[in-house]
VMD Tcl script that draws the C-alpha trace (Angstrom):
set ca {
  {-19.11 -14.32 -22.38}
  {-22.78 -13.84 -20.98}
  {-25.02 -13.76 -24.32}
  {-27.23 -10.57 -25.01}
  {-30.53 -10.96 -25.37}
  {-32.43 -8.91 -27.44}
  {-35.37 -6.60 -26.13}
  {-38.65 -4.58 -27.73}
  {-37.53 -0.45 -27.43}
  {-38.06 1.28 -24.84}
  {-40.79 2.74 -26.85}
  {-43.03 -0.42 -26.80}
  {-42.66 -1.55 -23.22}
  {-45.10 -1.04 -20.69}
  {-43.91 0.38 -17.05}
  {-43.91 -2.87 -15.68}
  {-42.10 -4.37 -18.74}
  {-39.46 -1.88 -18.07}
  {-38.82 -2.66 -14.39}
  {-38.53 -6.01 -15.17}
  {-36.18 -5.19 -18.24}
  {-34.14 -2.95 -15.74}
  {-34.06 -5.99 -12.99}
  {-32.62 -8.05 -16.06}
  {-29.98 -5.54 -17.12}
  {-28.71 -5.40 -13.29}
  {-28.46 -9.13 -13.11}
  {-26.72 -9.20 -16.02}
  {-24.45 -6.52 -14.67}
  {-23.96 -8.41 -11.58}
  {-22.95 -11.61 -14.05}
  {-20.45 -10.23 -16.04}
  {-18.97 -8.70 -12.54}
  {-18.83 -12.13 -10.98}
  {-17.35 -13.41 -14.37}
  {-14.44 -10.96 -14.60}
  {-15.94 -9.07 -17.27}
  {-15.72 -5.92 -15.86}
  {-15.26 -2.88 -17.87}
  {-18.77 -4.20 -19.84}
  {-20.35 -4.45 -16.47}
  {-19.32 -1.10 -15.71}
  {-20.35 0.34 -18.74}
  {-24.03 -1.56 -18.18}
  {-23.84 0.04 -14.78}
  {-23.01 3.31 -15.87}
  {-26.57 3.70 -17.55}
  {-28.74 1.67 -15.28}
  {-27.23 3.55 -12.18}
  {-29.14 6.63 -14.34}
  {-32.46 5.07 -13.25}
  {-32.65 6.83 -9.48}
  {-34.83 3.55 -8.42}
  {-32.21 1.38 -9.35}
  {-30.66 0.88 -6.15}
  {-28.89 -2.27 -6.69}
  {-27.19 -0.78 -10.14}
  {-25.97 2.49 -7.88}
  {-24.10 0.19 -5.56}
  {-22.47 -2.42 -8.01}
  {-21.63 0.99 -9.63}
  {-20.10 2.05 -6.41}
  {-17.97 -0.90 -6.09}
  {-16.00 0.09 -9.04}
  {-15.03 3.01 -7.46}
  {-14.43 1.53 -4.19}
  {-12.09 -1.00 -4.90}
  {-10.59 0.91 -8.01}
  {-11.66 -1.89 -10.44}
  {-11.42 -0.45 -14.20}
  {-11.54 3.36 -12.90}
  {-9.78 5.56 -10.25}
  {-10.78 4.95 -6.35}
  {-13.00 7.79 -6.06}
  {-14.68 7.69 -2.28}
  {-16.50 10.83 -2.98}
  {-18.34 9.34 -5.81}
  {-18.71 6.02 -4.53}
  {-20.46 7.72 -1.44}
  {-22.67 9.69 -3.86}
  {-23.63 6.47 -5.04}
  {-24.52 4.48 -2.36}
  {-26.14 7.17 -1.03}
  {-28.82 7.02 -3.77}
  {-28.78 3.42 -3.38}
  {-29.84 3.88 0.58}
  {-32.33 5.91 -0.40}
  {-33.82 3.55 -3.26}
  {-33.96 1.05 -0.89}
  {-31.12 -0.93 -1.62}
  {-29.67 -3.05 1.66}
  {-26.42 -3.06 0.29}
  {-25.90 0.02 0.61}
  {-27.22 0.95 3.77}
  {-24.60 -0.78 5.47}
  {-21.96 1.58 4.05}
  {-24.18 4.63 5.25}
  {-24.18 3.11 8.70}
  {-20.60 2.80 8.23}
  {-20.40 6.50 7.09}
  {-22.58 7.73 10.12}
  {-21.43 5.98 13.17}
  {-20.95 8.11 15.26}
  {-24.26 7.37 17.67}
  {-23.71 5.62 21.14}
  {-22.21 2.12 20.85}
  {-25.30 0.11 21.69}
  {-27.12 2.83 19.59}
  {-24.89 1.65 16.22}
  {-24.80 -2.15 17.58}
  {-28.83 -1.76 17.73}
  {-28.46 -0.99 13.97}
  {-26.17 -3.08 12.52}
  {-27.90 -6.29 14.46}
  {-30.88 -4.85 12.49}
  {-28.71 -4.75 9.05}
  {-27.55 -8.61 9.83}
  {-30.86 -9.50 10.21}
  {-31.43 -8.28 6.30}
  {-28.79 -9.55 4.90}
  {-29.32 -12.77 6.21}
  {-32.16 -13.61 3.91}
  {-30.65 -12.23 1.19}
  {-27.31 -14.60 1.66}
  {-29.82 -17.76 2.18}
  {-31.09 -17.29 -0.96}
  {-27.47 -16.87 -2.47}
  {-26.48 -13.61 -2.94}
  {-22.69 -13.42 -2.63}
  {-22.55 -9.88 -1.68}
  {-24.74 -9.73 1.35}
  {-22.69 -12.35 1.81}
  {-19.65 -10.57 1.98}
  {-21.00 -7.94 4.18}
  {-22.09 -10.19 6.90}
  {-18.13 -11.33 6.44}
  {-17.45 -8.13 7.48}
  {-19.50 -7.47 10.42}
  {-18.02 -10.36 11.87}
  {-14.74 -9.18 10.61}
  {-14.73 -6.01 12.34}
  {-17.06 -6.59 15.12}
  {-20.07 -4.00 14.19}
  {-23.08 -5.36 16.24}
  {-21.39 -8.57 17.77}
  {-18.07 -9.11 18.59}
  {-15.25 -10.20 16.32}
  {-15.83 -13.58 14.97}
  {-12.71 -14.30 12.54}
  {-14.15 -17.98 12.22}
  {-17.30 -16.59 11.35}
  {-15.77 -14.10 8.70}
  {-13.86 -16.55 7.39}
  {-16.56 -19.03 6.70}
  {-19.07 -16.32 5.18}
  {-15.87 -14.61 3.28}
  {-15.43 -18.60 1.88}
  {-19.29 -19.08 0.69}
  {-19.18 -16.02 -1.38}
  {-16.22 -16.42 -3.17}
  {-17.45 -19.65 -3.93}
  {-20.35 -18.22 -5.47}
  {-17.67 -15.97 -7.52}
  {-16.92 -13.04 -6.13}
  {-13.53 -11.94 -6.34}
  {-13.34 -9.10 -3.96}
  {-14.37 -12.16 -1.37}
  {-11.75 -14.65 -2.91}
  {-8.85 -11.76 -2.06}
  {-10.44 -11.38 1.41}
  {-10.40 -15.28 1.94}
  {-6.96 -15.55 1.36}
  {-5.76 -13.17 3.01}
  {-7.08 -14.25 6.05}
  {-6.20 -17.57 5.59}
  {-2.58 -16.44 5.26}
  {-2.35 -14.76 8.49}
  {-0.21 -16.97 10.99}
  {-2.59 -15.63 13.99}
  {-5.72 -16.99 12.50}
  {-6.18 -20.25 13.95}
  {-7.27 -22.19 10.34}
  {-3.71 -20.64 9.04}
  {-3.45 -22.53 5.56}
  {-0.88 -20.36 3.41}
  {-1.57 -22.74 0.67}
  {-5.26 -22.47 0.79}
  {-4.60 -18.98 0.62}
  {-2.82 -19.07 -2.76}
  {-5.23 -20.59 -4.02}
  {-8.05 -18.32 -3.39}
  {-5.21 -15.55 -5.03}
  {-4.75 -17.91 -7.88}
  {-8.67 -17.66 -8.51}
  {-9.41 -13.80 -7.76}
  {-6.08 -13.13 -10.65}
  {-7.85 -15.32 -12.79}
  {-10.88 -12.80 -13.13}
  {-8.22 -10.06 -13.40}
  {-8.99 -8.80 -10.11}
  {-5.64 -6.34 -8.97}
  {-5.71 -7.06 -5.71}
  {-5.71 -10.88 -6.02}
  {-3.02 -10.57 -8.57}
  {-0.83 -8.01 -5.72}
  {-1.31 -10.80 -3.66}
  {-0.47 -13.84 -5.58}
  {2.54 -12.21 -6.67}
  {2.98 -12.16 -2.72}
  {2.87 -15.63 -2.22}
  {5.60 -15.57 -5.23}
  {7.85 -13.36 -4.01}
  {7.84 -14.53 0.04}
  {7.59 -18.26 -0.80}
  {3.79 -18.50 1.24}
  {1.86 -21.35 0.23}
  {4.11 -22.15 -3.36}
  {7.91 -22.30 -3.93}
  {9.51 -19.13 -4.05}
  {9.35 -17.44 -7.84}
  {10.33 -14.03 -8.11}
  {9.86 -13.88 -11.86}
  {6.29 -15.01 -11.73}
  {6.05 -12.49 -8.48}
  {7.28 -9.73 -10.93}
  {4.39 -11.45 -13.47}
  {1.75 -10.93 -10.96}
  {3.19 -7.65 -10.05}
  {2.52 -6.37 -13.51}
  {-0.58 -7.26 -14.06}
  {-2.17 -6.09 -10.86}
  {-0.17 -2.35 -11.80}
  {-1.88 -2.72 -15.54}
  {-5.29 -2.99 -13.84}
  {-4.46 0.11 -11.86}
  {-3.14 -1.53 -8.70}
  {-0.27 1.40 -7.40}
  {1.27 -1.03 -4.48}
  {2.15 -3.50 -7.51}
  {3.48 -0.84 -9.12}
  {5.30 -0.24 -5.88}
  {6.49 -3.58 -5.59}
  {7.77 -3.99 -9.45}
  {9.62 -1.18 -9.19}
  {11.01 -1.63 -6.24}
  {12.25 -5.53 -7.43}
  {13.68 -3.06 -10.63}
  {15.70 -0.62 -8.91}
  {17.27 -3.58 -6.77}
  {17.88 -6.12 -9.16}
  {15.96 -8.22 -6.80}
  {15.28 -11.71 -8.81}
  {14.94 -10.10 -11.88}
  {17.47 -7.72 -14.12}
  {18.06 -4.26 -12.71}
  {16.75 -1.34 -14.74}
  {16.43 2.19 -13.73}
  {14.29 3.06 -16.65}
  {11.92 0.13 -15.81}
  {12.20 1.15 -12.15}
  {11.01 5.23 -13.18}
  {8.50 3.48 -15.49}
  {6.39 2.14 -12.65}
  {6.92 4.47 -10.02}
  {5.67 7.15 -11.99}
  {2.72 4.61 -12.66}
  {1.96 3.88 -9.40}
  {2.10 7.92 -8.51}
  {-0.33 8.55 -11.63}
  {-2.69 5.49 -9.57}
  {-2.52 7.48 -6.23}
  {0.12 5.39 -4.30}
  {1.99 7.27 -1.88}
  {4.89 5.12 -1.58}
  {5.47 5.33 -5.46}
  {5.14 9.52 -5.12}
  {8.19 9.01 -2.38}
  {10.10 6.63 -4.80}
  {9.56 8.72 -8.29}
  {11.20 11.71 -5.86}
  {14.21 9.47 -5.26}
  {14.69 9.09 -9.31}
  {14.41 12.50 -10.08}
  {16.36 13.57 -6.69}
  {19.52 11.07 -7.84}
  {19.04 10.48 -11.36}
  {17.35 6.92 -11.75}
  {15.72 6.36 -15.53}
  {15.96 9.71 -15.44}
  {17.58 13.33 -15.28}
  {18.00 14.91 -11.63}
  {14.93 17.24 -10.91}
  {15.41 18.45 -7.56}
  {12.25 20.76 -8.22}
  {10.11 17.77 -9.10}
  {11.42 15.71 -6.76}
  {10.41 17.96 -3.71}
  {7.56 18.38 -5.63}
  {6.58 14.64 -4.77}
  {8.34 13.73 -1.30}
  {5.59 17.05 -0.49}
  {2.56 15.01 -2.45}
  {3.79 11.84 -0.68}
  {4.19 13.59 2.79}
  {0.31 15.23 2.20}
  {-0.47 11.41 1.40}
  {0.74 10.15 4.36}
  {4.16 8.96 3.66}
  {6.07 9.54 6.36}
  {9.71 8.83 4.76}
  {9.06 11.90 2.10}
  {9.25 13.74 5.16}
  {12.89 12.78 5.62}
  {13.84 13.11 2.25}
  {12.28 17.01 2.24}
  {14.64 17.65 5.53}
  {17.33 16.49 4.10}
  {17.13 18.19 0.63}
  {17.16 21.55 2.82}
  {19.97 20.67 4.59}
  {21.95 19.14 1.53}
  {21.26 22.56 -0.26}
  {19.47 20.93 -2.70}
  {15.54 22.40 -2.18}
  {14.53 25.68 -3.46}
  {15.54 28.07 -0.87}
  {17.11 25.82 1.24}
  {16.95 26.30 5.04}
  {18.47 24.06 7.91}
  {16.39 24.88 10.44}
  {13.42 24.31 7.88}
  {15.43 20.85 7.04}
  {15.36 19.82 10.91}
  {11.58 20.66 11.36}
  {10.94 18.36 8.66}
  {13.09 15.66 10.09}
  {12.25 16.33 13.19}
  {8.70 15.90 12.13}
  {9.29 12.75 10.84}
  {11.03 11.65 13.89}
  {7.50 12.09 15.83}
  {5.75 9.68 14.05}
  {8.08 6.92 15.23}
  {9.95 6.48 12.09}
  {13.38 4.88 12.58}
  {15.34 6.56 9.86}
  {13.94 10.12 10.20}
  {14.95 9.50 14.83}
  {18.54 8.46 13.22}
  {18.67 11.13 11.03}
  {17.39 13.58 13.57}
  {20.38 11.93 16.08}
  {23.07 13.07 13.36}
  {21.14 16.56 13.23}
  {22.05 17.08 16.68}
  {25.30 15.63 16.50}
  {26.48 17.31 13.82}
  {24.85 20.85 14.55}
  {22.96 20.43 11.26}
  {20.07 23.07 11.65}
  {20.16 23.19 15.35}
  {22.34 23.87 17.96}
  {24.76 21.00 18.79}
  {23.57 18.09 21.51}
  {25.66 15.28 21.61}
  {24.40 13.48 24.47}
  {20.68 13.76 23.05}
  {22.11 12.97 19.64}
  {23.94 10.10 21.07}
  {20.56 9.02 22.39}
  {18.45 8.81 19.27}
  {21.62 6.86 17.60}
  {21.25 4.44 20.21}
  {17.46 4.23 20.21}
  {17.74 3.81 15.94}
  {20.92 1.40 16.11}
  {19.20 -1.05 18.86}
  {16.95 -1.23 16.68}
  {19.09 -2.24 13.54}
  {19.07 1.10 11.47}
  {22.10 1.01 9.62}
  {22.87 4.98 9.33}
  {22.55 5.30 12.69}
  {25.41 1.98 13.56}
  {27.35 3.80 10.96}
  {27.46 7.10 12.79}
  {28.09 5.40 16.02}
  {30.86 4.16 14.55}
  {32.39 7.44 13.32}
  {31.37 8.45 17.10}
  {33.96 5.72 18.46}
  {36.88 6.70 15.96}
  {36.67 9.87 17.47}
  {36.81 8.83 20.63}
  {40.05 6.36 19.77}
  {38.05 3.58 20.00}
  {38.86 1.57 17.06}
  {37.82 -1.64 17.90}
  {34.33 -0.11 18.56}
  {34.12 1.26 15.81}
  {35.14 -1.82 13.38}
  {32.30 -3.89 15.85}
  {30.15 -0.50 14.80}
  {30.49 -0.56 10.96}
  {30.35 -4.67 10.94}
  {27.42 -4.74 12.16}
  {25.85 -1.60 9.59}
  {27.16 -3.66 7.00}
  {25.52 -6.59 7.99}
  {22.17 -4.85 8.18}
  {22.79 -3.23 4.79}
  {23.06 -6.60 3.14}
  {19.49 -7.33 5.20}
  {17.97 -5.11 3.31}
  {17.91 -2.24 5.91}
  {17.32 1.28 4.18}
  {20.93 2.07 3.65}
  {23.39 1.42 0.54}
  {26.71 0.55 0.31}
  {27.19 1.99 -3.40}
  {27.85 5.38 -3.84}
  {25.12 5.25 -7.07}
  {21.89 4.43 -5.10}
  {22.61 8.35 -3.21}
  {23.17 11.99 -4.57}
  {26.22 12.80 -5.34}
  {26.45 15.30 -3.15}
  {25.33 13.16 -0.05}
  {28.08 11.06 0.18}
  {31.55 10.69 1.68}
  {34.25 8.05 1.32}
  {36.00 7.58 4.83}
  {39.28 5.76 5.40}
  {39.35 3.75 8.71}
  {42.86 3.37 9.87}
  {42.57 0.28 12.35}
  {45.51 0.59 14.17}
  {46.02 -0.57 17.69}
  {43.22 -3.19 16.97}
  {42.84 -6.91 15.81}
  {43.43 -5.83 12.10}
  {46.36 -4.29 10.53}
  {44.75 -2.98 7.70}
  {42.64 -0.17 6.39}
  {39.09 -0.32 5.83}
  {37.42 1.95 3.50}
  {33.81 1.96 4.66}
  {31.24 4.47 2.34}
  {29.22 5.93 4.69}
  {25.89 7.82 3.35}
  {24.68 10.38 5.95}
  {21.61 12.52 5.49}
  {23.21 15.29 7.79}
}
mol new
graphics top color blue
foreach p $ca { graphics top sphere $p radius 0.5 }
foreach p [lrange $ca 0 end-1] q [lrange $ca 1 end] { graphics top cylinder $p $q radius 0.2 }
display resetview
């Protein structure tokens, strides 16, 4: 812990005294920042940032809300700050305002961010880890020169070295991308293994990474799950994601629904989509929790606002399972349909069984046929499923045994179907018995087959 040192009131300093005693606060700030102490640097921030000259405090303070370190992401706020901090003077955060702003010609906007390098180069000479990290990013992303990933790399390197985690996060995850030509997964953990240690969430999502996928460390998904944890408790929603994601499947740790609910709804409260979509799926089938199918259209609608483009799905097929508010098949198409547009692979095999099945829209087997194809090539498990029904129809048994083979061998993959009856409503599924006659095997398969038509 940095010590306090003690100053004369406010009262009995001079002006000068108190710019200097207002440069010695933000330093400090920027210590106990570097150091992992963050909710006291924030709280020094929070009073400096008061000062409208303090440009420096007004973007450390917008960091916070940037990278959602001890409060909310807020980029309306963290705008309003740097903002202030542009117009103090502060370099810093002029680069985010030329960020904000480019939309000038390109050698217009390359004019001014060679002109921002050339500040921040001073400023990194004489050690200051963030301009540091912002000429990392120029290079990065290829504002006023082209992309340099070398260059980031190195200048991403020198200021985590000098302690900042948000650079230590950045380091390794370059260095754990197989197209970068210094690929060193192990390297990488390591720079995740030192961001954690400050208690930074996004070094802690990734370590758990390396954990879980075996990159740069053996393979530990109980220290994964570890990680996973602490990045949610410090407000990171894709751990939350990821935890209860690893709960619901059992996946290296115990399965438990209730655990599962727990973090989902903790990641939606921490503004991650993907939890919003997942917290629907308890409350739509009952998972640490009773059925809601008002809440959980209530989220897959959040989610889809968000961006998610699975929720999407799930809304279509509430309508056409009956289960929405005033359902509507045609209203449950559009939504898969819309889905389907964005390229997803389960909403084009679920909007293949739509047309198949005349499920709110006018039969079309041959363009139904098509989108089962176009999902099933490339390994969607519904969609092999159906095809398979498809062939027992059409008296083709041995087609369809090769059909449902093959969806169960993408189900065990991991592919976004289920096998068990529990992980779907109730009302969604249907238990089929496969008579294999006039084929290889002389028995009958019972194959559970989950269809969202």
């Amino acid at each position: 812990m940095i010590k306090v040192k003690k100053y004369r009131s406010v009262e009995e300093r001079s002006g000068l005294e108190m710019r200097c005693f207002m440069d010695n606060e933000t330093k400090r700030a920027e210590s106990l920042f570097l150091a992992g102490e963050f909710a006291e640097s924030l709280s020094l921030l929070k009073e400096l940032a008061k000062d409208p000259a303090n440009g420096r405090a007004q973007y450390l303070l917008g960091l916070f809300y940037f990278y959602a370190v001890e409060v909310r992401w807020n980029g309306d706020r963290f705008l309003e700050l740097v903002d202030s901090g542009w117009r103090a003077g502060d370099v810093l955060s002029g680069f985010f305002i030329l960020y904000r702003d480019g939309e000038g010609n390109k050698k217009e906007m390359t004019e001014k961010y060679v002109e921002h390098m050339k500040k921040l180069l001073p400023m990194a000479k004489a050690g200051d880890p963030f301009a540091m990290r912002q000429i990392a990013i120029l290079y990065e992303r290829g504002l006023g020169r082209k992309i340099n990933m070398d260059q980031a790399y190195d200048w991403y390197v020198r200021s985590a070295e000098k302690g900042l985690c948000l650079s230590m996060a950045d380091a390794g995850r370059i260095a754990m991308d197989e197209s970068f030509s210094r690929y060193d997964p192990k390297l990488a953990f390591t720079w995740f293994l030192k961001g954690a240690a400050l208690g930074y969430h996004e070094a802690e999502l990734r370590l758990g990474d390396c954990f879980y996928g075996a990159i740069g460390v053996e393979e530990d998904k109980e220290k994964a799950a570890t990680c996973f944890e602490r990045a949610s408790n410090h407000g990171n929603g894709e751990a939350s994601d990821a935890l209860g994601t690893m709960y619901v499947l059992g996946d290296g740790i115990s399965q438990d629904m209730d655990k599962a609910y727990e973090f989902f709804t903790k990641g939606a409260e921490q503004g991650s989509p993907s939890c919003m979509y997942k917290l629907g799926d308890c409350y739509l089938y009952g998972r640490g929790t009773e059925i809601n199918y008002e809440k959980a259209m209530d989220l897959y609608l959040a989610a889809w606002d968000k961006g998610n483009v699975p929720a999407g799905r799930s809304i279509g097929r509430m309508h056409l399972l009956g289960l929405a508010k005033n359902s509507d098949a045609s209203e449950g198409f559009r939504w898969i349909e819309k889905a389907a547009d964005t390229g997803d692979i389960d909403a084009i095999a679920s909007l293949g069984d739509c047309y198949v099945n005349g499920a709110g829209t006018e039969v079309d087997e041959e363009k139904g046929r098509t989108l089962l194809e176009e999902a099933a090539e490339q390994g969607q498990a519904e969609a092999i499923c159906e095809l398979g029904e498809l062939a027992l129809r059409d008296q083709d048994g041995d087609g369809a045994v090769r059909r449902f083979k093959e969806a169960r061998r993408r189900a065990i993959q991991g592919l976004k179907i289920s096998l068990a009856s529990a992980m779907r409503p109730a009302s969604a599924g249907r238990e089929i018995s496969v008579p294999l006659k006039n084929v290889s095997e002389e028995v009958t398969r019972r194959v559970i087959l989950t269809r969202s038509c």
